[in-house]
C-alpha positions in Angstrom: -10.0 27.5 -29.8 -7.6 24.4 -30.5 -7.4 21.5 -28.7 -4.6 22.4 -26.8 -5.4 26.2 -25.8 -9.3 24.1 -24.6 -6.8 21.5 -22.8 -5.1 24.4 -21.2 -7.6 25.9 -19.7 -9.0 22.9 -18.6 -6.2 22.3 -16.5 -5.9 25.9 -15.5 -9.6 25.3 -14.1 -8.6 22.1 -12.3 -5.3 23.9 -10.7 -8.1 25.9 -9.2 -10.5 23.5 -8.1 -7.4 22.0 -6.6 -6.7 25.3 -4.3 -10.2 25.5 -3.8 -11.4 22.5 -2.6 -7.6 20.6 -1.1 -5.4 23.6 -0.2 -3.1 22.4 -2.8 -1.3 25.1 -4.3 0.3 23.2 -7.1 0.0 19.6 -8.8 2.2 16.6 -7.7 3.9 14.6 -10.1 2.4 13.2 -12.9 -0.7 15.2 -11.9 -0.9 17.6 -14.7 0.2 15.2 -17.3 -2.1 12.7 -16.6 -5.4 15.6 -16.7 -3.9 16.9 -19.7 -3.4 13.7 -21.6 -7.3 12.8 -20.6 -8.9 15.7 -21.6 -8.3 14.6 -25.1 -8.1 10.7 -24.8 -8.5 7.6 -22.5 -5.7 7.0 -20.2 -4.0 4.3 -18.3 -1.6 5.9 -15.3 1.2 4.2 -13.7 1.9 6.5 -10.3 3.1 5.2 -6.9 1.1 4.7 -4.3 0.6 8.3 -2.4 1.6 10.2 -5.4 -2.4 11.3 -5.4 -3.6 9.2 -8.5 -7.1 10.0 -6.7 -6.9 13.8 -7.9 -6.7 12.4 -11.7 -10.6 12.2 -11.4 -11.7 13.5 -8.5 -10.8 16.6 -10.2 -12.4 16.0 -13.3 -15.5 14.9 -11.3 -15.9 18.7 -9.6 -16.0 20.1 -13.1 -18.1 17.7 -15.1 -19.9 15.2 -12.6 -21.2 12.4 -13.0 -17.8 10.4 -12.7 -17.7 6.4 -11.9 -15.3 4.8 -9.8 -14.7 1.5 -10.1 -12.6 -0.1 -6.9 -12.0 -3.5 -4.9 -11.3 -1.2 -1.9 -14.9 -2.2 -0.2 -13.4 -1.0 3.1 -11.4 1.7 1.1 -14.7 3.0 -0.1 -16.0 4.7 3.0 -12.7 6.8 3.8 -12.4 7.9 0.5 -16.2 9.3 0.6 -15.9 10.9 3.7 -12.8 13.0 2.9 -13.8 14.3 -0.1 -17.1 15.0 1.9 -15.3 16.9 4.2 -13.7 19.3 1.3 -17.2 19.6 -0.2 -17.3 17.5 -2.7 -20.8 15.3 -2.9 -19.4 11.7 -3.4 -21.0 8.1 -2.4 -20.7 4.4 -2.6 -22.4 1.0 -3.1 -21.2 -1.8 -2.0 -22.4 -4.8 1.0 -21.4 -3.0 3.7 -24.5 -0.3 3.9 -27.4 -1.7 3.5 -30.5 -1.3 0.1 -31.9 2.2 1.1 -28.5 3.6 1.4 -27.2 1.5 -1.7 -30.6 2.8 -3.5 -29.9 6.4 -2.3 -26.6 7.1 -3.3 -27.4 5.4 -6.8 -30.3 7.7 -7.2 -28.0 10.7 -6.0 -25.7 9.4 -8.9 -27.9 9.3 -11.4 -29.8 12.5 -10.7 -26.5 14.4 -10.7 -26.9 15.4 -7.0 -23.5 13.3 -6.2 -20.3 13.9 -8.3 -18.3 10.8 -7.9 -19.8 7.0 -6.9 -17.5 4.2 -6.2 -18.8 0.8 -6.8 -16.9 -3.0 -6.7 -17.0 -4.6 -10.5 -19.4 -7.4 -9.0 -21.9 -4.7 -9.3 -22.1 -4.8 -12.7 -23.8 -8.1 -12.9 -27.2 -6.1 -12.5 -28.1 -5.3 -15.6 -30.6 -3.0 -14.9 -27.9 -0.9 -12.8 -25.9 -0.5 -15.9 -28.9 0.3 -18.3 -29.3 3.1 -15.7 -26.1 4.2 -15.6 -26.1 4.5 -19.2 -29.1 6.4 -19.4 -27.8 8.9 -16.7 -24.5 9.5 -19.2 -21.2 8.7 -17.1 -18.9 11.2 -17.8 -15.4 9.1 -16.9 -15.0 5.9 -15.8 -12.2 5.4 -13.9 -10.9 2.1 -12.9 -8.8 2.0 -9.8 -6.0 -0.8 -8.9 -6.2 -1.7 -12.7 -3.7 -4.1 -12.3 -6.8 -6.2 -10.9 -7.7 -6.9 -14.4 -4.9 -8.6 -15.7 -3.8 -12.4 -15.0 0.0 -11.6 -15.5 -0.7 -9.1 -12.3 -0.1 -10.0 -8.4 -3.6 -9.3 -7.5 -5.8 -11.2 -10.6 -9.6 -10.8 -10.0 -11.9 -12.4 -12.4 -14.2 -10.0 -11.4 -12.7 -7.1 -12.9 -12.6 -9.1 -16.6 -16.0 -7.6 -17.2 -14.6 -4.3 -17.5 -14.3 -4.1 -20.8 -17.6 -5.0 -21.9 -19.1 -2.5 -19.1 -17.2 -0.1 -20.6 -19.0 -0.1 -23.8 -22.4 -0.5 -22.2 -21.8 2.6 -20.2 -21.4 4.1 -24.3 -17.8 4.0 -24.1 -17.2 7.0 -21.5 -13.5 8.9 -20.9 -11.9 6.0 -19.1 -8.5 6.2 -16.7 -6.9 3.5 -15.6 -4.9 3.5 -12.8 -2.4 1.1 -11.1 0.6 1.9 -8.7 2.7 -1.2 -9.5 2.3 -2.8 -13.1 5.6 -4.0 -14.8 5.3 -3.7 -18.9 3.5 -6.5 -19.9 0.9 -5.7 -17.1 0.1 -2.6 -18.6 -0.2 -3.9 -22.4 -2.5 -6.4 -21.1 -4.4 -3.7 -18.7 -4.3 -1.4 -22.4 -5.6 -4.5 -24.2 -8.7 -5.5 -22.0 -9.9 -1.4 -21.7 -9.5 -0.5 -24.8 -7.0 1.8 -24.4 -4.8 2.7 -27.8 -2.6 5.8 -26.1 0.9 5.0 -24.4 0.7 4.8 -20.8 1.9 7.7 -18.5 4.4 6.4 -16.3 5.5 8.2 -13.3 8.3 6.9 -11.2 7.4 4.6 -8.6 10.5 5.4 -6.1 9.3 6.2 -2.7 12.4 7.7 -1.7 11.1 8.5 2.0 11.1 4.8 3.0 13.8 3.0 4.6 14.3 -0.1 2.6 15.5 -3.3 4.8 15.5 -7.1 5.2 16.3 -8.8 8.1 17.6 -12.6 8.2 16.0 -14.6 10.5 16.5 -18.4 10.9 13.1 -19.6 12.2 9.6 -18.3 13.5 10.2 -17.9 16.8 13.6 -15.4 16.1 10.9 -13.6 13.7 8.1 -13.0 16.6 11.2 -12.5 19.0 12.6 -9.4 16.7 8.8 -8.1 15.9 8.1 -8.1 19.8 11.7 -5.7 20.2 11.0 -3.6 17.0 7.5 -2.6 18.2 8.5 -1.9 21.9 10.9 0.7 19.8 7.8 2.1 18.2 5.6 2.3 21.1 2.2 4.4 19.6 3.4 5.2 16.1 0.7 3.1 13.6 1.9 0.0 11.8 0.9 -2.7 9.8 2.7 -6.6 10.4 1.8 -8.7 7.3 1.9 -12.0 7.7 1.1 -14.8 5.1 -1.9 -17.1 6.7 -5.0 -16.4 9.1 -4.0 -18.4 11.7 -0.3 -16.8 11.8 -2.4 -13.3 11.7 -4.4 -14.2 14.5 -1.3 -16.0 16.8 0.9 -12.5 15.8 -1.8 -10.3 17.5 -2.2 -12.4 20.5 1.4 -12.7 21.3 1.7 -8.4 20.0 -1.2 -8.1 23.2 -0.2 -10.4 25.5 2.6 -8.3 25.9 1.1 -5.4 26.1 1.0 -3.6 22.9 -1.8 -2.2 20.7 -2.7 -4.7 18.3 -5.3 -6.0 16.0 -6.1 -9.0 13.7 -7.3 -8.3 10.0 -8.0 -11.0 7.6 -10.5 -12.0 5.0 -11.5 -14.7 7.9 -13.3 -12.5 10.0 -16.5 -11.4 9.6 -17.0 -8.3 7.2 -18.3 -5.9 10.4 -15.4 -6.8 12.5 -13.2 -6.2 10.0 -14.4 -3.2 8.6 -15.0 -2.2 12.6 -11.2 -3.2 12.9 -9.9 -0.8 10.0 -11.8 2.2 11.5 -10.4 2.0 15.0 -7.1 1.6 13.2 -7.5 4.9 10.4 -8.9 6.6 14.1 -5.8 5.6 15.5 -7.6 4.2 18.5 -5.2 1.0 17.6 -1.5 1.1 16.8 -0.8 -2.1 15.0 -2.5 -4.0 12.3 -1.1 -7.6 12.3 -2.9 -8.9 8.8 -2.7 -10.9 5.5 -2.5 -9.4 2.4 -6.2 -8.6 2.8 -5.3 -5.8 4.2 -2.9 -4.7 1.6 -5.6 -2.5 -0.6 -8.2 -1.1 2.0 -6.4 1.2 4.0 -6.3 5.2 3.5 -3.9 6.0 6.2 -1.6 8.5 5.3 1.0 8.3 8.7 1.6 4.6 9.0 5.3 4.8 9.6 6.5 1.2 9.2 5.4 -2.1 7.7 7.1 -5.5 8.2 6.5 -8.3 6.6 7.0 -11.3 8.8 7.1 -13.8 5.6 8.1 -13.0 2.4 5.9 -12.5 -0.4 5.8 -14.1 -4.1 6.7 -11.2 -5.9 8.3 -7.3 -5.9 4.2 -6.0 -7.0 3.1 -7.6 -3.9 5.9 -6.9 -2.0 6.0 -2.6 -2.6 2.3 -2.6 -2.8 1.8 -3.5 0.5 5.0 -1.7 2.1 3.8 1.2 -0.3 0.8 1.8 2.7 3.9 3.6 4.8 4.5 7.2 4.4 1.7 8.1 2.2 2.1 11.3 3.8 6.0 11.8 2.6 7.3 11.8 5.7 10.4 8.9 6.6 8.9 5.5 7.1 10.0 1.6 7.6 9.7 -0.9 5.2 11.0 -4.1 6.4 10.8 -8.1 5.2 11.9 -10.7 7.5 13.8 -13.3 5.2 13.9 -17.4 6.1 15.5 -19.2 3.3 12.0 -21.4 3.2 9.8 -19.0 2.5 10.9 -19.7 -1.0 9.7 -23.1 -0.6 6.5 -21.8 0.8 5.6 -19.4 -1.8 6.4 -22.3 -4.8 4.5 -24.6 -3.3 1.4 -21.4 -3.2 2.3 -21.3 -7.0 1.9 -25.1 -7.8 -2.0 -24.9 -5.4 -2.6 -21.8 -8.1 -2.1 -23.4 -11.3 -4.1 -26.5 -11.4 -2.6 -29.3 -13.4 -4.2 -31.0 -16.9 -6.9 -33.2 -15.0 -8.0 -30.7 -12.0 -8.1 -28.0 -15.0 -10.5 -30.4 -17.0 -12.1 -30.5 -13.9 -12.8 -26.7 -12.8 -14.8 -26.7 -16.7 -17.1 -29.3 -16.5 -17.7 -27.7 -13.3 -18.5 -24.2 -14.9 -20.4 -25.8 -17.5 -22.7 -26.9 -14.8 -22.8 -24.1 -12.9 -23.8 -22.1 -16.0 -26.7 -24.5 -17.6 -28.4 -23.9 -13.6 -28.1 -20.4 -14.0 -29.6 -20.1 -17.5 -26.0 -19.0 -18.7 -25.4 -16.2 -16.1 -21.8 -14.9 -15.6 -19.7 -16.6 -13.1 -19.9 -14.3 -10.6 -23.5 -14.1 -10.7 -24.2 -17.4 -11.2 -22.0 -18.7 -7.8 -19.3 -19.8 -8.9 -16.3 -19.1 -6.7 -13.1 -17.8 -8.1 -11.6 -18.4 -4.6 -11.3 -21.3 -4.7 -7.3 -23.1 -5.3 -6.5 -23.0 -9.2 -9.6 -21.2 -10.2 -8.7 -17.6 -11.0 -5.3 -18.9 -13.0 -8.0 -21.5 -14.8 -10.6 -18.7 -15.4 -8.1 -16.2 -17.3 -6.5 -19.0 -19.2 -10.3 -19.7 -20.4 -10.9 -16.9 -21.5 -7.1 -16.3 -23.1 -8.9 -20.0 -25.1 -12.0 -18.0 -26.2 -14.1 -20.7 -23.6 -15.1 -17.3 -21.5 -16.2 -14.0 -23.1 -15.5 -10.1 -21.9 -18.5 -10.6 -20.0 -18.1 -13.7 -18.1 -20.1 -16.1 -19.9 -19.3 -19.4 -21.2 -19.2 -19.3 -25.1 -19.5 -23.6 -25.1 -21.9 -25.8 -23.3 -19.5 -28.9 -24.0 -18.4 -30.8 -20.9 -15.9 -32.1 -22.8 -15.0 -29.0 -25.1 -10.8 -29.2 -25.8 -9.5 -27.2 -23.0 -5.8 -25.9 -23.9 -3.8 -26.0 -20.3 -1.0 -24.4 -22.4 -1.7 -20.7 -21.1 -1.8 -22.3 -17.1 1.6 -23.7 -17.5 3.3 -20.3 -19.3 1.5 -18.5 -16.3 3.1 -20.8 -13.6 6.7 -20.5 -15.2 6.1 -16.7 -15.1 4.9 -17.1 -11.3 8.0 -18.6 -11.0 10.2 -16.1 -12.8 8.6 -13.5 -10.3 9.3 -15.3 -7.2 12.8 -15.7 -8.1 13.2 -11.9 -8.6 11.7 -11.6 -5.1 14.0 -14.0 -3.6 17.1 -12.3 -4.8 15.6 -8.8 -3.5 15.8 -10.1 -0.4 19.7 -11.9 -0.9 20.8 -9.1 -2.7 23.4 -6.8 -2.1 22.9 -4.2 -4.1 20.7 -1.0 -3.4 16.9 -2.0 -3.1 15.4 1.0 -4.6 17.7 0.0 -7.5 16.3 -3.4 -7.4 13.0 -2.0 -7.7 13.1 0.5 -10.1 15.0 -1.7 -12.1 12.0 -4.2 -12.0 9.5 -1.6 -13.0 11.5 -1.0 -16.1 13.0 2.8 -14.5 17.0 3.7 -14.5 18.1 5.1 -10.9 21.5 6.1 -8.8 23.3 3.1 -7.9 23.1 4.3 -4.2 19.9 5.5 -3.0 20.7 6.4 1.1 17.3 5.4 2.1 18.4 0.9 2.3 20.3 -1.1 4.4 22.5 -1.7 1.9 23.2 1.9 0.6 23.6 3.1 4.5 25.8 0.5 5.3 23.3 -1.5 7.6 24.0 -4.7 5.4 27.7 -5.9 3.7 28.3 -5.8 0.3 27.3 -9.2 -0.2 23.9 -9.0 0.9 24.5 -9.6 4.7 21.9 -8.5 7.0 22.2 -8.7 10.9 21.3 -11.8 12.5 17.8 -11.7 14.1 19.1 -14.4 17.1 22.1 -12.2 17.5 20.4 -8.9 17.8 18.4 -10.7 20.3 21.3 -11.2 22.3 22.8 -7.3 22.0 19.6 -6.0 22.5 18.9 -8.4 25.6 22.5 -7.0 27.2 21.6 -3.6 25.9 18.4 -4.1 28.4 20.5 -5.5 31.2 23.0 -2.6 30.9 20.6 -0.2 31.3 19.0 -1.7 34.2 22.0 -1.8 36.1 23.3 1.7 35.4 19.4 2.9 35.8 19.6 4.3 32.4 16.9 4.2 29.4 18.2 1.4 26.9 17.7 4.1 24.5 20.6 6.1 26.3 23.2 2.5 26.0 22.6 2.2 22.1 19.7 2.7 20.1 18.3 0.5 17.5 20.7 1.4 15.0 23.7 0.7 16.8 22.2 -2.9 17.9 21.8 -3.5 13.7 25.1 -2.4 13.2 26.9 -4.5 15.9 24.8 -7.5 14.8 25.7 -7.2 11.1 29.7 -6.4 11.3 30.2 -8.1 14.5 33.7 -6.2 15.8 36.1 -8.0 17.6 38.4 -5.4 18.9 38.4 -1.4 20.1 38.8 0.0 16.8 36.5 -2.3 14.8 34.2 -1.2 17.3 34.8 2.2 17.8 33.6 2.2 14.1 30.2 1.0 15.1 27.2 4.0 14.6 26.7 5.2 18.1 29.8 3.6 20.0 31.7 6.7 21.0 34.8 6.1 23.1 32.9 6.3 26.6 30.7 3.5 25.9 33.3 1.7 24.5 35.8 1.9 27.4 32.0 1.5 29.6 30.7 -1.5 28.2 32.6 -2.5 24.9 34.6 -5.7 26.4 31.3 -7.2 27.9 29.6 -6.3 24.0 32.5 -8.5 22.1 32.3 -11.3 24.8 29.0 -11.7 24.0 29.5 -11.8 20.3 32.5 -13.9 20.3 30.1 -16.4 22.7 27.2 -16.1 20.0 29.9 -17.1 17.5 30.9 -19.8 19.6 27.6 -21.2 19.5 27.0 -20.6 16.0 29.1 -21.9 14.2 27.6 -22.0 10.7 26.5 -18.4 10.7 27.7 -16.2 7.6 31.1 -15.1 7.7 31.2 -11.2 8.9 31.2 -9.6 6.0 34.5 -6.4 5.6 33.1 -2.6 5.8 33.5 -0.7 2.7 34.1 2.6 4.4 31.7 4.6 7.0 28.3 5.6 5.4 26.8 9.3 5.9 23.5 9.4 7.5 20.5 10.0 5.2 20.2 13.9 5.4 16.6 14.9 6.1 15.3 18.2 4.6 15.3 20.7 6.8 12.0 23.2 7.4 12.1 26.5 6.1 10.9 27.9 9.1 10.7 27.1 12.3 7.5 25.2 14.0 6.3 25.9 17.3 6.2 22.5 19.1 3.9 23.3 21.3 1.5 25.2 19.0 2.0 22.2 17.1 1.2 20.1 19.8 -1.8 22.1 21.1 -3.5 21.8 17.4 -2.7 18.0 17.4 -5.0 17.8 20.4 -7.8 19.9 18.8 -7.7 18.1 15.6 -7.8 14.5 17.4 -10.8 15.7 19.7 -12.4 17.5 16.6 -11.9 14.4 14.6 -13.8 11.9 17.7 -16.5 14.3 17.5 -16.9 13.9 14.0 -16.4 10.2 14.3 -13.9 10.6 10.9 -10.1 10.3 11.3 -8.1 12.5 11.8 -6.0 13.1 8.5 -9.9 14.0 7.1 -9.4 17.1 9.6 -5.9 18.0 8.9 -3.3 16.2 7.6 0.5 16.5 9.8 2.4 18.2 7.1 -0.8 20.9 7.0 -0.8 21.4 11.3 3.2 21.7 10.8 2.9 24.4 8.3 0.1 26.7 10.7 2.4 26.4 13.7 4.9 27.4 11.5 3.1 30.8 10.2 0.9 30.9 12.7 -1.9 32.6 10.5 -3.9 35.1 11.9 -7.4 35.6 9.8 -8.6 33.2 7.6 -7.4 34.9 4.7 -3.7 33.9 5.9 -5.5 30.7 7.0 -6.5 29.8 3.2 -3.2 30.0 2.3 -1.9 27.2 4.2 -0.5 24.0 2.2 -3.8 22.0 2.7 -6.2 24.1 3.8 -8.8 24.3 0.5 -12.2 26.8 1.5 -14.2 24.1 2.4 -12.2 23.4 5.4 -11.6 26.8 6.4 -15.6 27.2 6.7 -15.4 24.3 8.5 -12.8 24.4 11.0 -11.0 27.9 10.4 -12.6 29.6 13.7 -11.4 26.6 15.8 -8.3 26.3 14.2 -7.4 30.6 14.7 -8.6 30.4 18.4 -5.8 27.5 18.9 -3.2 29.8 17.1 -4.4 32.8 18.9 -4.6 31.0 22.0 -8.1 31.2 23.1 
């Protein structure tokens, strides 16, 4: 048989495993090429976030076994292992949050070929003796998740993961995939580089067309909290996440979110590991709405619904910035994706660059105290041996190091010299790029121009110039970039409230949130600029329109220096959402949304592990009645039809 009839059927056996196990009837995209490209070589994959880069080798791991994951994702880890538990696949973890019998079980389980995949953090790697075993055992693939991790040019550098490649050929030099959602070119050469990896990358395209793209000028703090406070009130019970950049604005955002009355939690790498790990289960069990949290946050959620993330502060670069409003809509269904903009958080951000990249003498500095630190430890690697990579200027020092040939693959010092010539060179070229990043950032958030464009074009990929899924594009901003002002929204939105008390209507029923962006943005000073306002309809303008304008001419008034309002360049359509092709029975649907979610508490798993939405959508829309129409289901692999299918045909049967 060649090599590509044996790749062929290799697939053709993993499009099974994938019915069998998932319910999934066919591959997503990128899917098949990535299996197909690593049944005959190593791989690294570029593939947005929710795109499913997980089946690349949990598939693999059904067939063959005995397949390593390697993952930052501590409190990532657990989810992961308990959905693929739930469609019968044997799968475990290591890592500090379960204690030695359980971390010594699961290895065992690993090693002995009882479990299929393990997921372990790179600081594992340290032990030697858990390689050696490892080795010994024979891992099948190693697959290295949020690759982008091992690279200095990428927005999440951890020293840890520069080990990799020396692991790699410990372990024998298994299969390896690489996977990364959001890694510009010269990420992924330098991912290629440090694995290994000769083949070109497969790079899917990382547009998330489902999420609504916006930024929303605000001119200080308090208009930032103000707007938050009114968007969630919109959003009442649908599951968030509110970045914000430090702990102690993470912890303030929560107790102002609760204090007035809405679901909310604090997450950041502050708090101690139980409460947050206690914090991010009550969140993926949707027993709380909101997550306010720092970018801690950003890689340890597996929540497929969260319909909208904001970003109270703006972040130091696009990777950051998509990767964390990338957690919305995993599930393909519309979500949010909004940045709050103050003109300083540019200033903020350079002034996080210049703490990152530690000048000549601090640099000299962070070596003799590595030296140190390494003739204690009998020349241990740096993780092992204590030394904190936390700590301001020491991960940018570490990979520039090692870019010197002063650290090797695997973390050890290769000099003993306190006063070795260390080359700050590579630190300075790495701030300038820092830089170069943070000014793309900044004129994402200025721009005009579509921001899927923006981002695609950033990641290298060609795209429409109009995407209908951004402010800009849907005619939310002007041409120029404008966005509506936050203090002015307040002020619609707080007449919009006083309006509806009066006429004892829902403010929903004056204008909805839409219409209050709208008005805020173009700002119409007579009947027929307003009249072209979304959701003004002649009756509310002859209702309420005169009282609307006064109170925009009188925000004017009092503002003075605000942006000029910027012209309309013609009415834009609505985003057209697909529609079913066949018609789901709301209450059905509804009745299987309350057996899944009391299913799922007695489980003590959440509830996408049960049944994701798009799956209870599709069986209230077919309403199958055996579990051979059951199995059939997007979604519904056999494992879950043993598990749940009697439950689930008594809802649709009505028992």
């Amino acid at each position: 048989m060649t090599i590509a009839a044996t790749t062929t059927s290799l697939v053709d056996t993993y499009r099974g495993l994938l019915g069998r196990y998932f319910g999934f009837p066919e591959f997503r995209d990128g899917q098949e090429r990535v299996l197909r490209e690593l049944a005959e070589h190593d791989v690294l994959a570029v593939m947005p976030t929710g795109s499913g880069k997980s089946m690349c080798y949990v598939l693999p791991a059904i067939a063959s076994g005995r397949t390593l994951v390697v993952s930052p994702l501590i409190a990532l880890m657990q989810d992961q292992v308990e959905s693929l538990t739930a469609a019968g696949v044997p799968a475990g973890f290591i890592n500090s949050n379960i204690d030695r019998d359980a971390q010594n079980r699961n290895y065992r389980g690993f090693v002995e070929g009882r479990l299929k995949l393990l997921y372990v953090a790179p600081e594992r790697f340290a032990n030697d003796r858990f390689v050696a075993g490892l080795r010994e055992a024979g891992v099948n693939l190693l697959a290295v998740d949020e690759a982008h991790c091992m690279s200095e040019w990428g927005h999440d550098f951890r020293p840890d993961y520069l080990v990799l490649g020396a692991v790699r050929e410990r372990l024998g030099s298994p299969r390896t995939l690489a996977l990364t959602a959001t890694a510009e070119p010269g990420v992924r050469r330098d991912i290629a580089r440090l694995l290994g990896i000769d083949a070109p990358p497969v790079v899917t395209s990382v547009d998330r067309p489902n999420l609504k793209l916006a930024v929303v000028r605000i001119g200080s703090p308090t208009q930032g909290k103000q707007w938050l406070l009114r968007y969630l009130k919109e959003r009442v019970g649908q599951p968030g996440i509110v970045y914000v950049r430090t702990r102690k604005g993470v912890d303030d955002t929560a107790s102002m979110l609760r204090e007035a009355g809405l679901n909310a939690e604090a997450y950041h790498a502050g708090m101690p590991a139980v409460e947050r790990t206690q914090t991010q289960r009550r969140f993926t069990l949707d027993q709380v709405s909101v997550i306010v949290a720092t970018n801690a946050f950003g890689l340890g959620v597996d929540k497929p619904d969260i319909r909208f993330v904001v970003h109270l502060n703006m972040p130091g670069r696009i990777e950051s910035y998509y990767q964390e409003a990338g957690r919305a809509g995993r599930d393909g269904d519309p979500a949010e994706c909004t940045l709050l903009y103050d003109a300083r958080d540019e200033t903020a951000q350079q002034h996080f660059i210049e703490r990152s990249h530690p000048d000549e003498e601090r640099f000299r500095a962070i070596w003799r105290q590595l030296v140190d630190d390494s003739a204690q430890s009998d020349g241990a690697p740096l993780r092992r041996n204590g030394t904190s990579a936390d700590e301001e200027g020491y991960a940018t020092a570490i990979a520039a190091l090692r870019d010197g040939g002063l650290i090797d693959a695997s973390g050890r010092l290769t000099s003993d010299d306190r006063d070795a010539p260390v080359d700050p060179g590579p630190v300075r070229a790495h701030q300038r790029y820092a830089e170069e990043r943070l000014g793309r950032m900044v004129d994402y958030a200025e721009s005009g121009r579509c921001r899927h464009l923006l981002i695609l074009d950033y990641f290298g990929e060609q795209a429409a110039e109009h995407c209908q899924a951004c402010d800009n594009c849907l005619g939310e901003a002007g041409p120029a970039g404008a966005v509506a002002d936050a203090g002015l929204r307040e002020v619609i939105a707080t007449l919009r409230d006083e309006l509806a008390a009066r006429y004892q209507r829902e403010p929903a029923d004056i204008m909805g949130p839409k219409t209050v962006r709208e008005l805020a943005t173009y700002r119409p000073r007579d009947r027929g600029e307003l009249l072209e306002t979304w959701g003004i309809a002649e009756v509310k303008a002859d209702w309420f329109g005169a009282e609307l304008m006064r109170a925009i001419e009188q925000w004017e008034d009092a503002n003075p220096d605000a942006p000029a309002r910027p012209e309309r360049t013609g009415r834009r359509q609505p985003r057209l959402v697909e529609a079913e092709l066949l018609p789901v029975d709301e209450a059905l649907y509804q009745r299987l949304s309350d057996w899944r979610r009391d299913r799922a508490r007695r489980d003590s798993v959440p509830a996408y592990v049960v049944f994701s939405n798009k799956t209870l959508r599709e069986i209230a829309a077919l309403r199958p009645r055996d579990m051979n129409a059951l199995s059939g289901v997007w979604g519904v692999g056999s494992s879950r039809v043993a598990r749940y299918g009697d439950e689930v045909l008594a809802v649709v049967n009505g028992g």
